[in-house]
C-alpha positions in Angstrom: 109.2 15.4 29.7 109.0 19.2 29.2 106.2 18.6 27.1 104.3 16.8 29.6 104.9 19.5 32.3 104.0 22.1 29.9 100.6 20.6 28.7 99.7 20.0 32.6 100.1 22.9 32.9 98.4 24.9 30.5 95.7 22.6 30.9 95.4 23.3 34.4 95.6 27.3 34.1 92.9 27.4 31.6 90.8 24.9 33.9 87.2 26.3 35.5 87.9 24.0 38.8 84.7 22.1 38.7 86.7 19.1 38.3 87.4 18.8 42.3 91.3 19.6 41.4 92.8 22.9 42.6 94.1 25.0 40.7 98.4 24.8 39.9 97.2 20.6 40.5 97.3 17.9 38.6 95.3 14.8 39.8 97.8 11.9 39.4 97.1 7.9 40.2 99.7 6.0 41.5 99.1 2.4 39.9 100.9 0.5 42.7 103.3 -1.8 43.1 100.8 -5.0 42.2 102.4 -7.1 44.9 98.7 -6.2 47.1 99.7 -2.6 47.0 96.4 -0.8 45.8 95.8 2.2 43.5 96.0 5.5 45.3 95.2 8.9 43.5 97.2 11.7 44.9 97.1 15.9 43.8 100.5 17.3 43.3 101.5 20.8 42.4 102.2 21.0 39.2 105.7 23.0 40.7 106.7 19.7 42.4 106.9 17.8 39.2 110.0 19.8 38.0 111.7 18.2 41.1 114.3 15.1 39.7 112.4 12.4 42.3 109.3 13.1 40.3 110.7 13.7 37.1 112.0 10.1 37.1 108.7 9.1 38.0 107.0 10.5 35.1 109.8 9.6 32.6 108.7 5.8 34.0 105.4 6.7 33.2 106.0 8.8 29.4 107.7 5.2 28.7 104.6 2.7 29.5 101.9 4.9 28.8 103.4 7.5 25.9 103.5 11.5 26.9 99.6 11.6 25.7 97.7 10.7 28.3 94.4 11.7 28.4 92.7 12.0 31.5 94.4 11.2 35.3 98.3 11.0 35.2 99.0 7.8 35.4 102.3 6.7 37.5 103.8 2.5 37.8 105.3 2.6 40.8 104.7 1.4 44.4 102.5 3.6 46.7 105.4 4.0 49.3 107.8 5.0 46.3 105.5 8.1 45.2 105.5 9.5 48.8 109.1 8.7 49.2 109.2 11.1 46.2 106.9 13.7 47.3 108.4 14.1 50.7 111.7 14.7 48.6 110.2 17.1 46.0 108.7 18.9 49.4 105.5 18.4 47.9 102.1 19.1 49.7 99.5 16.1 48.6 96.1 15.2 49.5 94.7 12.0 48.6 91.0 12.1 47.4 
């Protein structure tokens, strides 16, 4: 998990922000809960995903997807779950 955080963010302090993320972000896509719950892509403060509600998020995600992913951060879980988490972590996010 430290990993993960780490490469965020490095990745993001080294980024030119043409990719539409701030920078201290990471973009991240909430996969949904597949019970009609859609996709939703949120951008969280890198910060915020040191708190333990979003921690265990991304520890469900290092276990389906690996602690490579390229790209988006990828999150299974329910829309309503992530914001749950965000409001706990105290986190600013904007969907885009």
């Amino acid at each position: 998990m430290r990993e993960l955080i780490r490469r965020l963010s490095f990745s993001d302090r080294v980024s030119d922000g043409s990719s539409g993320v701030p920078r201290g972000c990471v973009p991240v896509m909430v996969l949904g809960d597949g019970d009609g719950d859609e996709a939703e892509r949120f951008v969280v403060r890198v910060e915020a995903l040191r708190h333990p509600s979003l921690a265990a998020l991304l520890e469900m995600a290092a276990q389906e997807f690996g602690y490579k992913q390229e790209g988006i951060l990828r999150v299974p879980c329910a829309v309503h779950q992530f914001k749950q988490a965000l409001s706990t972590a105290g986190a600013v996010s904007k969907n885009y």
